[in-house]
N, C-alpha and C positions, 0 to 999 in steps of 0.2 A: 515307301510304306513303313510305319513303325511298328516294330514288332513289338507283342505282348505276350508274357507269361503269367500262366495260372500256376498255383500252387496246386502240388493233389498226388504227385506219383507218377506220374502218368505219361505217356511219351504225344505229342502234338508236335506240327510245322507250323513255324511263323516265319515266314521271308523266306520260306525256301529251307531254312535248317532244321531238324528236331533237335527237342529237348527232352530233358529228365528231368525234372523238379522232385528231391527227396528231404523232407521233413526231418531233421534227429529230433533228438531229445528235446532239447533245449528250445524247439520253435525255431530254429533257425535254420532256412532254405536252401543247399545247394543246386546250383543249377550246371547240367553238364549237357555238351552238346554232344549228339551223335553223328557218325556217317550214316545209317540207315536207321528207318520208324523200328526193324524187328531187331537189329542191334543195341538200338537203346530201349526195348524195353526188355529185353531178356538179360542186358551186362549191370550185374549187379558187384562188378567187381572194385569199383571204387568205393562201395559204400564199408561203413564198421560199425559193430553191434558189440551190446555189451553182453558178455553169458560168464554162467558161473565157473569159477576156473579149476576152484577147490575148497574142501571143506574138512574139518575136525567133526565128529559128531560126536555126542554126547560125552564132554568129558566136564569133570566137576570143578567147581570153584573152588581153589585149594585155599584164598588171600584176595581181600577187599581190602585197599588201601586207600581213602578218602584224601588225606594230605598229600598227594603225590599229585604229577603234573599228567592230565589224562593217557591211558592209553591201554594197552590189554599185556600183561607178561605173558609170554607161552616160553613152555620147557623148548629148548631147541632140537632134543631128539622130535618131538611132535613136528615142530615146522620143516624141518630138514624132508620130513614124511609125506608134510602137505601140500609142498610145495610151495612155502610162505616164504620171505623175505623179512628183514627188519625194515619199520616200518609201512610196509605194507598197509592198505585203508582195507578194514573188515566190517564184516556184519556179525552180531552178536547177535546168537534168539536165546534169549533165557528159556529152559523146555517147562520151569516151575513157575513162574508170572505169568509168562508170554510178552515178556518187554522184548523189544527190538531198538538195536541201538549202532554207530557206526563209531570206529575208535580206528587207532593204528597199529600195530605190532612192535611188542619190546623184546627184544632176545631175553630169556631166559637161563636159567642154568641148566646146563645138559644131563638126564638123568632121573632129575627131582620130581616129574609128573606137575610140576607149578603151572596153573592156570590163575593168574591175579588178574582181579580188574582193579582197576586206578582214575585216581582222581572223580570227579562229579558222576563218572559212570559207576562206581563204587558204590551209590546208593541203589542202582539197578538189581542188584545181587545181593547173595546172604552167601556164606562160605555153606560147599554143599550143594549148591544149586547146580542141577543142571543144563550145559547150555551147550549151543552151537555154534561154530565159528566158519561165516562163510568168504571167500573173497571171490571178487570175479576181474576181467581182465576185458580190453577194448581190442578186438580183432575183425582182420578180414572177412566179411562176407561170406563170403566160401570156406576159406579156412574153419570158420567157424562151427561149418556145418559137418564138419569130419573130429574136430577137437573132441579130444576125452577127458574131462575135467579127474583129479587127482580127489579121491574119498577115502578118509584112513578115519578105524572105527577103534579106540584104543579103550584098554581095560579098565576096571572101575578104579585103579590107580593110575588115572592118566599117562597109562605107560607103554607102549607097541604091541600086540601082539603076534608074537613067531620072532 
């Protein structure tokens, strides 16, 4: 007998074994087999999901540098805060447009409250604007579901507060 899988989430026996067919992002299928129908449809432990990790909120554009090679400067007091890395992949929500844009993370100077966007995203902003910086992270299933994402809400000098 040849066995068949359907795409869908779902736990079914073909030949004798179940399956788990799970969907990501990307349209792309994986397919895991279980020891039992209530084991594979409650073990959600192989799968990974994306959620938001951490976030900067509303701090201002100090520096739009057009001629520069893309990416976003943050003061490193801020990222050390936020939980960010250099180069790190972020989400930019402008809070005055409503532009939404994706860049990476340049270490900054420690101190300065510098929030620069750079390069092509530089037309996105005007010095002044304010904006959001989100990143988020690929984690366990589970894990996921206890994770406390890092939110630091800094002064209208992009600077710690306390």
């Amino acid at each position: 007998m040849r066995c068949r899988l359907r795409r869908g989430g779902k736990a079914y026996r073909q030949c004798g074994a179940e399956f788990l067919v799970i969907q990501n992002f990307e349209g792309v299928s994986n397919v895991r087999m279980c020891r039992t129908e209530e084991k594979c449809i409650n073990d959600y432990h192989f799968m990974n999901v994306q959620i938001f990790k951490s976030k900067i909120h509303r701090v201002k554009i100090t520096q739009a540098e057009l001629h520069y090679v893309g990416s976003i400067t943050i003061d490193e007091d801020l990222m050390d805060a936020a939980n960010l890395i250099e180069n790190e992949k972020v989400q930019i929500v402008n809070i005055n447009n409503g532009e939404r844009l994706e860049t990476y993370v340049i270490k900054g100077e420690r101190g300065t409250g510098m929030i620069c966007m750079n390069g092509p995203a530089a037309r996105k902003v005007q010095v002044g604007d304010v904006i959001i910086i989100i990143s988020y992270a690929t984690m366990d299933f589970e894990k996921a579901k206890s994770f406390k994402p890092t939110v630091i809400f800094p002064d209208e000098h992009n600077r710690l507060i306390g």
